[in-house]
C-alpha positions in Angstrom: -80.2 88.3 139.9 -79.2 86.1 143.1 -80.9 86.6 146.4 -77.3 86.5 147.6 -76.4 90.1 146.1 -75.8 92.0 148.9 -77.0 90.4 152.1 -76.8 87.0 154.1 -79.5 84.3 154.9 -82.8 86.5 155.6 -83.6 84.4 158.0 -80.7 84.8 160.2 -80.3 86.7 162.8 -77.2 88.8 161.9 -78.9 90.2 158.5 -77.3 93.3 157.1 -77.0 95.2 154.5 -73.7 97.8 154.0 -72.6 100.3 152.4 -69.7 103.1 153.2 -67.2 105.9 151.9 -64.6 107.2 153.8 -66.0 109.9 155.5 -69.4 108.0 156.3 -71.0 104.5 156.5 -74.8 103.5 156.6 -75.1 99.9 158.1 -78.3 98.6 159.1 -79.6 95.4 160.7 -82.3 93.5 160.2 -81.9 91.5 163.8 -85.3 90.0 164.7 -86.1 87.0 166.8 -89.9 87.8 165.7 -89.3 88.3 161.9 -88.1 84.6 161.2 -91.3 84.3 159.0 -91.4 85.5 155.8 -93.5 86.7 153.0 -94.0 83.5 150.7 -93.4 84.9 147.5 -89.9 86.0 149.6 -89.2 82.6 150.3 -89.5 80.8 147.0 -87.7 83.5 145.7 -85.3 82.5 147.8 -85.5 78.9 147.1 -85.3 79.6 143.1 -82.7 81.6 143.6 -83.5 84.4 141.8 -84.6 87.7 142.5 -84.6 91.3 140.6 -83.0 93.9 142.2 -86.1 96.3 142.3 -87.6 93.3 144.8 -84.5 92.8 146.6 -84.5 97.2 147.5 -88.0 96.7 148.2 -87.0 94.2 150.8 -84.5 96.5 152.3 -86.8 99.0 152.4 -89.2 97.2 154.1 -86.6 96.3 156.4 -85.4 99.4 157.6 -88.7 99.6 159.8 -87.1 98.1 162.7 -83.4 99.7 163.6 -81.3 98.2 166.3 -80.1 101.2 168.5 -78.0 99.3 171.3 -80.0 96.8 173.1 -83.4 99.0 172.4 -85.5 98.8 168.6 -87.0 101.8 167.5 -89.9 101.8 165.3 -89.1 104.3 162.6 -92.1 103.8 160.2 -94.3 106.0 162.6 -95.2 109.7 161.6 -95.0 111.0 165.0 -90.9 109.0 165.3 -90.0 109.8 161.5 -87.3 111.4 162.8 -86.3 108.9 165.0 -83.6 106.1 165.9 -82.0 106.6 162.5 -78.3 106.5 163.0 -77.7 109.7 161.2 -79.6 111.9 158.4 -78.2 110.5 155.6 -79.9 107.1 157.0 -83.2 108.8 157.3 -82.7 110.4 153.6 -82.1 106.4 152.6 -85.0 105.5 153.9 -87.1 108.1 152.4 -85.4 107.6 149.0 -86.2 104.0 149.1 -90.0 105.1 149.5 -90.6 107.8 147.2 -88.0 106.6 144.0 -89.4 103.5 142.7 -86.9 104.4 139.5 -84.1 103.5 141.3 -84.6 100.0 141.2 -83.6 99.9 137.6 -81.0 100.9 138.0 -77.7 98.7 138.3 -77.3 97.4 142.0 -74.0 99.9 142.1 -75.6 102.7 140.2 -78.6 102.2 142.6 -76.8 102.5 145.8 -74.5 105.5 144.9 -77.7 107.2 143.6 -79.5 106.7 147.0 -76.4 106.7 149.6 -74.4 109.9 147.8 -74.3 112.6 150.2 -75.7 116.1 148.9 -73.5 119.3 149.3 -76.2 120.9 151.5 -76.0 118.4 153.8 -72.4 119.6 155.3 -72.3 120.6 158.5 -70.3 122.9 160.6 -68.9 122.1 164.0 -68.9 126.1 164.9 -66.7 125.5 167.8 -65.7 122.7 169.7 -61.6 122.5 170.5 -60.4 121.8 167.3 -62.3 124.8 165.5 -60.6 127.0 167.9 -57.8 125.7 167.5 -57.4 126.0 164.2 -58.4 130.1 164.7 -55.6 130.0 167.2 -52.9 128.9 164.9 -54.1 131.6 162.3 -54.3 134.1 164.6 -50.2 133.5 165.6 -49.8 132.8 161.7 -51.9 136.3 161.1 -49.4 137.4 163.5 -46.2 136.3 161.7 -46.7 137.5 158.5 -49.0 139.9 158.4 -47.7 141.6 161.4 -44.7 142.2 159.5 -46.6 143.4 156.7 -47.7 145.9 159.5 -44.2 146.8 160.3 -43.3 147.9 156.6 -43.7 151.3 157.8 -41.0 151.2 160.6 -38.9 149.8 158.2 -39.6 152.4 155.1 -38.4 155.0 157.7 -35.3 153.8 159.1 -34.4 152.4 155.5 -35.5 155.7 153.8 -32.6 157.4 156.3 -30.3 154.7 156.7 -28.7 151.7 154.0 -31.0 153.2 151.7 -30.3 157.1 152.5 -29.3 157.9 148.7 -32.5 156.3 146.7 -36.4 158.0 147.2 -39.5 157.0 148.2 -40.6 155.3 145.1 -38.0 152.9 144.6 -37.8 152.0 148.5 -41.6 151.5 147.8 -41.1 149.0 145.6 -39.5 146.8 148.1 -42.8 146.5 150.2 -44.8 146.8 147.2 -43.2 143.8 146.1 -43.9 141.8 149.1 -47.9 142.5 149.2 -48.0 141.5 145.8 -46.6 138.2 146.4 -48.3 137.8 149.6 -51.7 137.6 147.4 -50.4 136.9 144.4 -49.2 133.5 145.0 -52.5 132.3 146.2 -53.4 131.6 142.6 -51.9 128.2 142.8 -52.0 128.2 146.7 -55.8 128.5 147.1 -56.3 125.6 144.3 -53.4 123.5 146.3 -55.1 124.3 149.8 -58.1 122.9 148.0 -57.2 120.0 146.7 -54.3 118.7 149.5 -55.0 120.9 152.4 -52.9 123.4 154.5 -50.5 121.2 156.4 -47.1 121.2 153.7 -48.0 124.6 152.8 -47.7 126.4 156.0 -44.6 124.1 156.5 -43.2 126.0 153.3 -44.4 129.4 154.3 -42.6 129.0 157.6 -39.3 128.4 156.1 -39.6 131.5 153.8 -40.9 133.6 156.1 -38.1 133.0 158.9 -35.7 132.9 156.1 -36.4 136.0 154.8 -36.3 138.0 157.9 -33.1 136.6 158.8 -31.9 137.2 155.5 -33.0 140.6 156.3 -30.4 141.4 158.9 -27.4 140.9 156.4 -28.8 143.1 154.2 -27.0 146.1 152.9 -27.7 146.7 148.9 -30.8 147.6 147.9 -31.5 144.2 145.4 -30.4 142.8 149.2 -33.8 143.9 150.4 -35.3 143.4 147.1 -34.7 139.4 147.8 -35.1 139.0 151.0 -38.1 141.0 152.6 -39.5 141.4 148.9 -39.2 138.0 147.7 -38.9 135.6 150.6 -41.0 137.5 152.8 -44.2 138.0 150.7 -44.1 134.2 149.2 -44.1 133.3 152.7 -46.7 135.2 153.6 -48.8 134.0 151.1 -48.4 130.3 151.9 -49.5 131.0 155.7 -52.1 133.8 155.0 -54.4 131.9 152.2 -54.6 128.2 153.4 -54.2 129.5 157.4 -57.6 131.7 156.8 -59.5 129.2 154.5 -59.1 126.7 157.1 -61.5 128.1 159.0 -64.3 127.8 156.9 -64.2 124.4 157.3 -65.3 124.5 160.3 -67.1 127.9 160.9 -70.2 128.9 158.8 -73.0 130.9 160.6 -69.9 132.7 162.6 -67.2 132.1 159.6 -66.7 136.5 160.2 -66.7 136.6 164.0 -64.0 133.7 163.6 -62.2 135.3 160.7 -62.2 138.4 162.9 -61.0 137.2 165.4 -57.6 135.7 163.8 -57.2 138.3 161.7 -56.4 140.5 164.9 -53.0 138.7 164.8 -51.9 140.9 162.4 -52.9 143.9 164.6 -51.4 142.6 167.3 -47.9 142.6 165.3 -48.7 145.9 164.3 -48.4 146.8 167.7 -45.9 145.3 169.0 -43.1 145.0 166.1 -43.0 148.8 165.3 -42.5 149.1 169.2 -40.1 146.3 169.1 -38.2 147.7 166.5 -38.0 151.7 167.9 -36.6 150.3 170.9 -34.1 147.6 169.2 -32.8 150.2 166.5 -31.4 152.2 169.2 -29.7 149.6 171.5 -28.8 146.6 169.5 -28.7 147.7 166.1 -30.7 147.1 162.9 -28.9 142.9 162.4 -30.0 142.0 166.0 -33.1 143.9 166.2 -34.3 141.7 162.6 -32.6 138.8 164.1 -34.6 139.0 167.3 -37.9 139.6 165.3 -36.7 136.6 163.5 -37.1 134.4 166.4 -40.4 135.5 167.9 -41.6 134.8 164.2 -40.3 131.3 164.2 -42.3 130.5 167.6 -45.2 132.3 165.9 -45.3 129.4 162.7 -44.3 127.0 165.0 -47.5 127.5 166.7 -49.4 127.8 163.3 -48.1 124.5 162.2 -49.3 122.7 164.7 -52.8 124.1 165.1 -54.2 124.5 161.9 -56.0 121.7 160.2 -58.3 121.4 157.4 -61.6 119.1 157.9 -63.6 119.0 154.5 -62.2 116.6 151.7 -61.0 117.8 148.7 -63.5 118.4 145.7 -64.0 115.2 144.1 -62.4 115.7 140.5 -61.1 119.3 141.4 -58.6 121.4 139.4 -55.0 122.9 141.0 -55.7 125.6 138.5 -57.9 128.8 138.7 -61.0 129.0 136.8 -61.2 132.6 135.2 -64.8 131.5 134.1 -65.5 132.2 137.7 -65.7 135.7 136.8 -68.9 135.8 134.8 -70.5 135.9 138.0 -71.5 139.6 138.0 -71.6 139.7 141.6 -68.4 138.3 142.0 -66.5 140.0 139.7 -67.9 143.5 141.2 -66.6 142.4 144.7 -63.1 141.5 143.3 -63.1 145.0 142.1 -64.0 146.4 145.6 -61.6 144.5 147.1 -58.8 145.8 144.9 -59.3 149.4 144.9 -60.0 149.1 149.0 -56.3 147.4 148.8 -54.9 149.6 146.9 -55.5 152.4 149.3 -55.1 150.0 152.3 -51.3 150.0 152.5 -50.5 153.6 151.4 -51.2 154.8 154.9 -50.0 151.8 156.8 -46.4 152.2 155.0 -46.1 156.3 154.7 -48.0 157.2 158.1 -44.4 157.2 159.9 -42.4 159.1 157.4 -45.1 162.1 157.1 -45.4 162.6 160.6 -41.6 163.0 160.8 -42.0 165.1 157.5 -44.5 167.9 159.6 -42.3 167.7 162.0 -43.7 165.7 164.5 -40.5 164.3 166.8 -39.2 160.8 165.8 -40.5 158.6 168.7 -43.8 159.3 168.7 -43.6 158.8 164.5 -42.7 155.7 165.1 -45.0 154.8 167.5 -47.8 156.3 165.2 -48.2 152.9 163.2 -48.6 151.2 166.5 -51.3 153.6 167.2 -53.0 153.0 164.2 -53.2 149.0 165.0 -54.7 149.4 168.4 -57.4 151.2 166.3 -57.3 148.0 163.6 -57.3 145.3 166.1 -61.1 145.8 167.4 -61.9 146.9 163.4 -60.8 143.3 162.5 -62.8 141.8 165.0 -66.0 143.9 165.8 -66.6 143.7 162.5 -66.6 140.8 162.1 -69.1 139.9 164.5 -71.6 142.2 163.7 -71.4 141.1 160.3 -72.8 137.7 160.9 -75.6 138.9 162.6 -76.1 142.4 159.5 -74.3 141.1 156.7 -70.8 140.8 155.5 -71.5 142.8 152.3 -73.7 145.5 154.4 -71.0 145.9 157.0 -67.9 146.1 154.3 -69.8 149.0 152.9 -70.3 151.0 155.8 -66.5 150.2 157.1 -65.2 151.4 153.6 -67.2 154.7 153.7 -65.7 155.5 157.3 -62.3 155.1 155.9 -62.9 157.4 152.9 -64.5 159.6 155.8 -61.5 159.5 157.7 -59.0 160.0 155.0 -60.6 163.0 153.4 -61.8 164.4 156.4 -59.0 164.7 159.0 -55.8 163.2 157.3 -56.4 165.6 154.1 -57.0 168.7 156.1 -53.7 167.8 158.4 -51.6 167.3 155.4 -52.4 170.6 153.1 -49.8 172.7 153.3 -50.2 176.3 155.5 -53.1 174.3 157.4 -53.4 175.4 160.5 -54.1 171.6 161.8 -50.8 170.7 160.0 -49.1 169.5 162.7 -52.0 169.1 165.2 -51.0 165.3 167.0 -54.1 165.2 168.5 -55.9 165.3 165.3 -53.6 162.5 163.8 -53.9 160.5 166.3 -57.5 160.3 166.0 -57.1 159.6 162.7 -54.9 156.6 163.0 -57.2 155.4 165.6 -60.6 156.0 163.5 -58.6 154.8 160.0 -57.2 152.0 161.6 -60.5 150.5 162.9 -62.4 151.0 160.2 -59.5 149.5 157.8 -59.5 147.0 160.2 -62.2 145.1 157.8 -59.8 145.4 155.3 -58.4 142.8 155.7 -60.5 140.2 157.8 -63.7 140.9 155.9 -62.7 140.6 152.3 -62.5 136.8 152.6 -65.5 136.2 154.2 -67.5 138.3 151.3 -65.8 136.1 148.7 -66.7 132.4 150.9 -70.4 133.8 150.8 -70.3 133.8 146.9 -69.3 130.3 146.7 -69.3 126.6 148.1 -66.9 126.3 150.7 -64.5 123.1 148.9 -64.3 126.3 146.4 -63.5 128.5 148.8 -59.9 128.5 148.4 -60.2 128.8 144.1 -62.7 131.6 144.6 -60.5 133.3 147.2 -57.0 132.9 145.4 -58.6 134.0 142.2 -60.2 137.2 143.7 -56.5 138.4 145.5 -54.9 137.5 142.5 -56.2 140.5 140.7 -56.0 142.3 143.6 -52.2 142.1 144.1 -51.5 144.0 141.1 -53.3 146.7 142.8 -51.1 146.3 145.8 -47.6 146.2 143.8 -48.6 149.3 142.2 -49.7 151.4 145.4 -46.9 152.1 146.9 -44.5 153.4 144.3 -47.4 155.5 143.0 -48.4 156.9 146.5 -44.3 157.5 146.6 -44.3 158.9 143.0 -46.7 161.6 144.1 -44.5 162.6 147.1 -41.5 163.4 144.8 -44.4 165.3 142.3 -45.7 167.3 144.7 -42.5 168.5 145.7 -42.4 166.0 149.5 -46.1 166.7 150.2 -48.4 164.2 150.9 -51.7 166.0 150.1 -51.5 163.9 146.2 -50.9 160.6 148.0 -54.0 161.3 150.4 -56.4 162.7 147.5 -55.0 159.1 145.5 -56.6 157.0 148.3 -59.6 158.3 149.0 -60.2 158.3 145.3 -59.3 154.4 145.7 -61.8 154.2 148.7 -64.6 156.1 146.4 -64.4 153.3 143.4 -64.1 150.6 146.6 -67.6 151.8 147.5 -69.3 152.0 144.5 -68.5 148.4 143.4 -69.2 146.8 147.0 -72.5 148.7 147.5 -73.3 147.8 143.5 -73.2 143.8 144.3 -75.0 144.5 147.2 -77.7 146.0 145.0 -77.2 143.3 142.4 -78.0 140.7 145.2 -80.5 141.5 147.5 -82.2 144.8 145.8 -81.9 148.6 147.4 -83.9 147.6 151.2 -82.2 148.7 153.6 -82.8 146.1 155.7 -81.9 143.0 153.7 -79.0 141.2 155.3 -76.4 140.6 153.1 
């Protein structure tokens, strides 16, 4: 092979060898005033021309001794400065490689140098801050806010509908309408979390914006029920979907170690419209009318993806030689497949209460205002449970804290809500008793929702993370398009009680349990004081 393969004139003084990819380069110098003398057997080499590439790498090896940083030479061949005056670590893995692997030189020159210079997944790192991190958990917390607080608002809606344009039809078939909309929100992301994956979030929060907006303002003209079925159904949960799944996978590109205090903390957007749209709404419905009170909603939402647009970025590139399409082979990960089932019985009971909460207090008789501004209640209680949670889960373990969240909300549901909704109870209509359970149910549901992705990015690589994700809510959204029209089914069985509706979601909570504390097991054993 020439002695001209992949370097200049040894002897002069700009020597270098390079080699680069898009995301990183390696260059080094040889730049010596003192090295102009060579070994002899290097220089006839060089006179015959010819040289194998095993002695050429051995050459650069040799070289990378002496590293030019600015005007000063380190001397990286020492023990005690092995870690020193290498531009960055994949230099000082070069170097280390070119040491230990004399294999390598028989390899092609090309071969050789992707062998050595390929960057290993460990070697990722996380920024963990820094402006652009947080900016990106800014835009998801306003995109949280968009669509999920409107998923947060289904219950104001469900009321005023239930008594209203849709006075004549019951509470199963309005169900359907919201049912329809959480199961697109997390349906969808079976293409969207491959899509995020492979092209990033940019075009499909664009999308998600437009439907979003769209739908709400389609919303306001609404006056037959398929009306509803279209827009707020339709619209309204593809749009979700296209903000909610790239907006939250985002930030595990740049959060690791505190991917759940970050998670947490975005999610709390959704809260935050919890409390202020059902509050919003009360007050609109009764001065401006349902068409301007949407409308107005409308508009705060558009700010809201404006925001989300602009702020959210992704950082990692796409899998090399990654799929747009799910992999169902993903499932034969035991661990995995038992979370997936948690997370769809825990969503399956998730959005009974937050849609019927409003419509049973006014059903025990509690007066309309403070009905309505139950739900709100209920997300002052799930903003700190999407956040606290969040951070102490980093610190215990996501899977350790999911479990104890889900147990309080069984504990909550069965042991206030149940008692206040049998009939001849004597807490029945206690609103002190409710409203600690919409306080204590909405924290600890509060995990719900910001938790459940960070338990599926711990099972997987994070270019996956969107796949994994998508795949996991995929099954899960047939679990939310069937809860609400069942939990409505058993109001009309039980002649309008709601005591079948509670019993249904603490049941949902139970099986939630048992497969989230069974992948714990799976994992890490029956210590108590693994952190998982």
């Amino acid at each position: 092979m020439s002695a001209e393969y992949g370097r200049k004139d040894l002897r002069g003084t700009n020597t270098g060898i390079e080699w680069g990819s898009a995301s990183h380069s390696a260059v080094y110098r040889d730049v010596s005033d003192n090295d102009e003398t060579r070994d002899e057997n290097s220089l006839q080499q060089n006179d015959t021309g010819k040289q194998t590439f095993g002695d050429f790498l051995k050459e650069t090896c040799e070289s990378l001794g002496r590293v030019q940083d600015g005007d000063q030479r380190r001397d990286i061949g020492s023990k005690d400065q092995r870690n020193e005056g290498y531009p960055n670590d994949q230099d000082h893995d070069l170097h280390q490689d070119c040491q230990q692997s004399p294999a390598s030189s028989t390899l092609p020159p090309k071969e050789a140098s992707k062998q050595v210079l390929e960057p290993k997944a460990e070697e990722v790192t996380y920024p963990e801050g820094g402006l652009r991190a947080w900016l990106v958990v800014f835009g998801t917390f306003c995109g949280m806010l968009a669509a999920f607080g409107l998923a947060n608002a289904v219950g104001t809606y469900q009321a005023y509908l239930s008594t209203h344009q849709l006075a004549d039809y019951d509470a199963s078939t309005i169900g359907w309408i919201f049912s329809i909309y959480v199961f697109l929100a997390f349906f969808c992301g079976v293409q969207i979390g491959p899509v995020f994956d492979a092209k990033g979030p940019r075009w499909l929060i664009f999308a998600g914006s437009v439907c979003l907006v769209a739908a709400v303002m389609g919303l306001a003209e609404a006056t037959e029920y398929w009306h509803f079925i279209l827009t707020f159904g339709i619209f309204g949960g593809l749009g979700t979907s296209l903000i909610f799944t790239p907006a939250m996978s985002s930030i595990g590109h740049f959060f690791r170690v505190s991917r759940g205090n970050a998670s947490g903390l975005a999610a709390t957007g959704g809260s935050v419209g919890g409390i202020m749209f059902p509050l919003l709404l009360q007050h609109l419905f009764e001065t401006v009318g349902f068409a301007w009170a949407t409308r107005i909603m409308g508009f705060i939402l558009l700010f809201l993806v404006t925001m989300a647009n602009l702020c959210i970025r992704s950082r990692l590139p796409p899998k090399v030689g990654g799929s747009v399409w799910p992999d169902p082979g993903i499932f034969k990960d035991k661990v995995f497949a038992l979370t997936t089932a948690g997370v769809f019985f825990v969503e399956w009971a998730l959005f009974i209460p937050i849609s019927y909460i409003t419509s049973y207090a006014l059903h025990v008789g509690i007066n309309s205002t403070f009905s309505y501004q139950l739900l709100a209640i209920l997300n002052v209680g799930s903003f700190f449970g999407r956040w606290l949670p969040g951070y102490v889960a980093d610190r215990w373990g996501r899977f350790n804290t999911m479990i104890i969240t889900v147990f309080l909300c069984l504990m909550f549901v069965i042991g206030l809500w149940l008692p206040a909704a049998t009939p001849n109870s004597a807490v029945r209509d206690n609103m002190p008793l409710i409203v600690i359970f919409a306080l204590g149910f909405g924290f600890s549901s509060g995990s719900n929702i910001s938790l459940t992705p960070v338990c599926v990015g711990q099972l997987c690589e994070t270019e996956q993370y969107g796949r994994y994700y998508a795949t996991c809510y995929t099954v899960v959204s047939f679990g939310c398009l069937t809860g609400i029209p069942i939990a409505g089914a058993l109001i009309g069985l039980d002649g309008g009680e709601y005591w079948g509706l509670i019993l249904f979601t603490g049941a949902c909570y139970s099986v939630g349990l048992v497969c989230f504390t069974t992948a714990r097991i799976m994992s890490v054993g029956w210590g108590l004081k693994a952190v998982f």
